[in-house]
C-alpha positions in Angstrom: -11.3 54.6 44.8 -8.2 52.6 43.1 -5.3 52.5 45.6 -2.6 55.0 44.3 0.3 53.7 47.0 3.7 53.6 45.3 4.7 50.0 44.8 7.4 48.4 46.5 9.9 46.5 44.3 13.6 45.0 46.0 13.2 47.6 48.8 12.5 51.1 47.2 9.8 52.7 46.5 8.2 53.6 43.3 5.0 54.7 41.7 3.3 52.3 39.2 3.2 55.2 36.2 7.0 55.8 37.0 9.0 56.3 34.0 11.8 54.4 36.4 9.7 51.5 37.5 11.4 48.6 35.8 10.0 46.5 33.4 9.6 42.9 33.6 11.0 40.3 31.1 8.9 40.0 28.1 7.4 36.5 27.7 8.2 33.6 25.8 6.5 33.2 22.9 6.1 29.4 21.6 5.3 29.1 18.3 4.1 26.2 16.1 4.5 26.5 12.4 1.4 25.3 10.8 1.5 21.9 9.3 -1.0 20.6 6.1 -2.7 17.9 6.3 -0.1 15.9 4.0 2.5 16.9 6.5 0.5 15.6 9.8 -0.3 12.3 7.6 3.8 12.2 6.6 4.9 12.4 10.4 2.3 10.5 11.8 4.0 7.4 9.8 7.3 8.0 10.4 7.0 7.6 14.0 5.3 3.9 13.3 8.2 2.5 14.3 6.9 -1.2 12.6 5.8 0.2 9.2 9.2 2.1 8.3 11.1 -1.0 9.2 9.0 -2.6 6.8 8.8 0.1 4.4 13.0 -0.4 4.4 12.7 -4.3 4.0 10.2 -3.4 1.1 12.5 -1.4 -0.8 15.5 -3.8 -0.5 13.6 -6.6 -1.9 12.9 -4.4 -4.6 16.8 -3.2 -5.1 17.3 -6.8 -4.9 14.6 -7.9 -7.5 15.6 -4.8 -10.3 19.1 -3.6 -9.6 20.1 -7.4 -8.7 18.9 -9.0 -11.5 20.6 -6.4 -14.0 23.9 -7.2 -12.5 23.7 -10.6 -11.1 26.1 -12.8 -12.8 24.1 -15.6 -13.8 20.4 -15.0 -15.8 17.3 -16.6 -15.3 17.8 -18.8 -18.3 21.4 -19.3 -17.6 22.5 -22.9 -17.7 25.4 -23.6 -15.5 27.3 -27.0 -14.9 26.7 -27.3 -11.3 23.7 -29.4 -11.0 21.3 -29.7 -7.7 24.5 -27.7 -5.9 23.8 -26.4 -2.6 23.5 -22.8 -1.5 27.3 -21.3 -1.7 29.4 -18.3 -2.7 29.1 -19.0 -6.8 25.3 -19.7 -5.8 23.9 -18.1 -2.7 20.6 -19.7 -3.4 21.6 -23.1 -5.0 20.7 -24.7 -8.4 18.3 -26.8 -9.7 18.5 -30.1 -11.3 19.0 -28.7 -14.8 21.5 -26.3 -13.2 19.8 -22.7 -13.2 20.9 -20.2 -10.5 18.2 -20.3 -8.3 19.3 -16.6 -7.0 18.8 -15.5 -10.6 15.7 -17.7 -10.3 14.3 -15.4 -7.2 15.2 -12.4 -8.7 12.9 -12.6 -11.4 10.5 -14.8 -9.9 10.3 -11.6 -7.5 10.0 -9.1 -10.3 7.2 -10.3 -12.4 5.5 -11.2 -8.7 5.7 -7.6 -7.8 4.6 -6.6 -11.3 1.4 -8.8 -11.1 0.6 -7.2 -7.3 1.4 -3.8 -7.8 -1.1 -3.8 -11.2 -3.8 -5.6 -9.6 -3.8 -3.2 -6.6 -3.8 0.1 -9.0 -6.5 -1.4 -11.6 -8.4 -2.4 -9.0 -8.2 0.7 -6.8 -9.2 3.0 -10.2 -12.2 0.8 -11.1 -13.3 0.3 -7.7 -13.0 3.9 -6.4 -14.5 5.3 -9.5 -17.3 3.1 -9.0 -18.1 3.3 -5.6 -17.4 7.0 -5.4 -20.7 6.9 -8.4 -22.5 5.1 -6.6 -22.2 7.2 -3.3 -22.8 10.5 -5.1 -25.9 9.6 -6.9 -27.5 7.3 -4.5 -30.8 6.3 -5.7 -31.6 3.6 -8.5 -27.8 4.5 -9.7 -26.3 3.1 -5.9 -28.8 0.1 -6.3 -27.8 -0.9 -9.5 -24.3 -0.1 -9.3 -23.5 -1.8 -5.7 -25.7 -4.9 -7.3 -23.2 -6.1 -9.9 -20.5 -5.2 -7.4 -22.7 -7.8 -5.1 -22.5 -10.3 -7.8 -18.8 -9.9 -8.2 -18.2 -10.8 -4.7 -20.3 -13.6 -4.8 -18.2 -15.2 -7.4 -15.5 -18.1 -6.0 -13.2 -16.0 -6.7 -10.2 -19.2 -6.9 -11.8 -21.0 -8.5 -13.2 -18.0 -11.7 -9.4 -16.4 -11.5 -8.2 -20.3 -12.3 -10.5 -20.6 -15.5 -9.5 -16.9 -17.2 -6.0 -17.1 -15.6 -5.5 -20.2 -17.6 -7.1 -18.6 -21.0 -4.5 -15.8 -20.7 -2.1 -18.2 -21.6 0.2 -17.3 -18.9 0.7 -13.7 -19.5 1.7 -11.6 -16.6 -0.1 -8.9 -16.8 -3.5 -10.6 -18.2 -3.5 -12.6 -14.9 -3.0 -9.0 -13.0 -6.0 -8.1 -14.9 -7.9 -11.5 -14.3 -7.4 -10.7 -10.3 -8.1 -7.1 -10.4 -11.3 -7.5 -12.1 -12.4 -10.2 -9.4 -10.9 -7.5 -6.5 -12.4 -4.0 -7.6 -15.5 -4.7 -5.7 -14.4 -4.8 -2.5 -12.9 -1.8 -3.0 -15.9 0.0 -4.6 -17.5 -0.9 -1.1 -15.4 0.9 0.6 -15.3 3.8 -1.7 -18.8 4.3 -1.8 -19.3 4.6 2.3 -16.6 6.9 2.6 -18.6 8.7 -0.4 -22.1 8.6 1.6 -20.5 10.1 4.6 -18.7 13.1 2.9 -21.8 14.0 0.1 -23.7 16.3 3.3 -20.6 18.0 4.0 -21.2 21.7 3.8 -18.2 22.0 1.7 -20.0 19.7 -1.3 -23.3 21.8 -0.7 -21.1 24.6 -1.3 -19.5 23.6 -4.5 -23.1 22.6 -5.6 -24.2 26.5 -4.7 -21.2 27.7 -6.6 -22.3 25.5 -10.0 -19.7 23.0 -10.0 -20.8 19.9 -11.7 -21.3 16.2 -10.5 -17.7 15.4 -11.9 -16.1 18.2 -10.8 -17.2 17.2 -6.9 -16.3 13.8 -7.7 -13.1 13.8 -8.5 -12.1 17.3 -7.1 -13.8 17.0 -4.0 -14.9 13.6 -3.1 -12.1 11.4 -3.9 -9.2 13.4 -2.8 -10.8 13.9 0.7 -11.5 9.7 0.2 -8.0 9.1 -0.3 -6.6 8.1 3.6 -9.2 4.5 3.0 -8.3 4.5 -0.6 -4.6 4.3 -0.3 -5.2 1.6 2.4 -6.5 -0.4 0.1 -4.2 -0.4 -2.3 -1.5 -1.5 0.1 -4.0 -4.7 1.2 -4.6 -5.0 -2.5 -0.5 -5.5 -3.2 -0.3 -8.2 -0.6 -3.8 -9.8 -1.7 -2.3 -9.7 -5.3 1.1 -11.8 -4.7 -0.7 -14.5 -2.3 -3.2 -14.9 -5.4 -0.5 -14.8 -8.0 1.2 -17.3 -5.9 -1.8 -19.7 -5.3 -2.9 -19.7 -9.2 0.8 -20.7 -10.2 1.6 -23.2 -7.4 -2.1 -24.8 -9.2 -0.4 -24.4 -12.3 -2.7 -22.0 -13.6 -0.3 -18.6 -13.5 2.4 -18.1 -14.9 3.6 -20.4 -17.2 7.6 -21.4 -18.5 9.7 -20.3 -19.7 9.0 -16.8 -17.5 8.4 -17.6 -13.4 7.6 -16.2 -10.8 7.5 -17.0 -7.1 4.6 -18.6 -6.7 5.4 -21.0 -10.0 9.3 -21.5 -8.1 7.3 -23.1 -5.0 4.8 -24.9 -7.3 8.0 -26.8 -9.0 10.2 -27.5 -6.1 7.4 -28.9 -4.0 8.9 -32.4 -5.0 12.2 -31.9 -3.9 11.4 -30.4 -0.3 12.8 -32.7 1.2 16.3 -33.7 -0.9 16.5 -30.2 -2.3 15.2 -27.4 -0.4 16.7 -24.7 -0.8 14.5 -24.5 -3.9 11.2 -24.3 -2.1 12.5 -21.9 0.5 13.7 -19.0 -0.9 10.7 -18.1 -2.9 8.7 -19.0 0.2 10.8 -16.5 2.4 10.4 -14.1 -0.2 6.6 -14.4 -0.6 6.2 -13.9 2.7 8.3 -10.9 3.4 6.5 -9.3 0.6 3.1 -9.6 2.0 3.9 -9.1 5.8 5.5 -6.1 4.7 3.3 -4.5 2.7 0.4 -5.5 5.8 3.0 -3.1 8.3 3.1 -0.9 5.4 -0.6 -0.7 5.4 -1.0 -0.5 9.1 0.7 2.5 9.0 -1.0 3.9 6.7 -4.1 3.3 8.1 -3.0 4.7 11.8 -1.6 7.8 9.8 -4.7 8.9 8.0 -6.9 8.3 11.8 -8.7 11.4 11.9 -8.3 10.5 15.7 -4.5 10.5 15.5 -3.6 14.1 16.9 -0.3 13.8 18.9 2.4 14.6 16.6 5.8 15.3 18.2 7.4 18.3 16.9 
């Protein structure tokens, strides 16, 4: 039989179906407005403390290589009369012997640099996701064939074939981006096509095969958005891969040629004058490797933001 005794409450008396029984507070209710899965990915690298500090450094050298070179004083191909002169306020960077601004020099050495990197790492990452993502899908006699050539690809000495087509593109910046990209896609097909074979059972692709979607449609609707966290860390590693190639073809003398530069060619030319000049070999070197430690933060960022595991997010 339930107990019907009137409740006590600060010393009176009352029953528990009292219309005068106070009421207690109401509780708190804490609330968490749900976040997508861009959003999760977005604050996730914003707290990697590392990666935005190189994400800023990566955008000045950028301001500096495009907005500096438009209103720097001096041009690339300027001539000026101080020969061999020193870093200084008329030239932070120095000259060389022929009397070129070497901050003018950097800036466009920087430019086409970038230019080179930035193409190689989005030709490769189209042919090599494309590829790889074909590859997973189908599996079969398409997978073996398709992940063979890829194979032979990576056997290739990769130096030593970029050197040879490099040199038959005359120079061209954006031949030898293709050169290197076409000797790069591979590795990223790899990676495509495991990310692939792991998301191809997912009830969500058995479910656009029920519905009548076709093989293209779960491809690139399906397959290589949800690919994208391993994708877009390649392309970062691709960048930095693409301006340490760039910059080891033209210090061989097989890059780019004169009368354009670029950094790798400014290191190639002042590695005689190291020692009596070197402010010449320096500042390209600096720059070089900002670039490609950066963009390594950058991707190391990436790669901890798209963790599946990554789950603490501060509000």
């Amino acid at each position: 039989m339930p107990d019907s005794t009137p409740t006590t409450l600060g010393g009176s008396r009352f029953a528990p179906d009292d219309p005068q029984t106070p009421r207690g507070a109401p509780e708190r209710e804490f609330t968490v407005k749900e976040r997508s899965q861009a959003q999760l990915v977005f604050r996730r690298f914003l707290q990697h403390r590392l990666a935005m500090i190189s994400l800023v450094v990566f955008i000045l050298i950028v301001l500096f290589a495009y907005i500096g070179g438009a209103v720097w004083k001096y041009g690339p191909d300027s001539i000026t009369p101080d020969n061999s002169a020193p870093p200084s306020g008329e030239h932070p960077f120095g000259t060389d012997a022929v009397g070129h601004d070497q901050f003018a020099q950097v800036m466009r050495g920087t430019q086409i640099s970038l230019q080179i990197s930035v193409l190689v790492a989005l030709f490769a990452t189209i042919v090599g996701t494309i590829w790889g993502s074909v590859a997973g899908y189908y599996r079969g006699w398409i997978d073996t064939l398709l992940m063979r050539i890829s194979d032979l690809v990576l056997t290739l000495p990769l130096l030593a074939v970029a050197a040879v087509l490099a040199h038959q593109s005359g120079g061209t910046w954006w031949l030898i981006a293709v050169v290197i990209a076409g000797l790069y896609w591979a590795y990223v097909s790899r990676v495509a096509r495991g990310v692939v074979l792991s998301l191809r059972e997912k009830e969500f692709i058995e479910a656009s095969k029920a519905l009548g979607a076709s093989d293209a449609r779960i491809i690139f609707r399906h397959l290589v958005p949800n690919a994208l966290g391993a994708i877009i860390v390649n392309l970062t590693i691709l960048v930095s891969i693409g301006i340490l190639l760039e910059t080891a073809l033209s210090f061989l003398g097989f890059g780019v040629q004169v009368p354009d530069t670029s950094l790798g060619l400014l290191v190639s030319t002042a590695q005689t004058a190291v020692d009596t000049r070197p402010w010449l070999f320096y500042f390209p070197g600096i720059f070089i490797i900002l670039i490609a430690l950066t963009i390594n933060f950058i991707g190391d960022g990436l790669r901890d933001a798209f963790d599946p595991q990554q789950t603490k997010v501060r509000a």
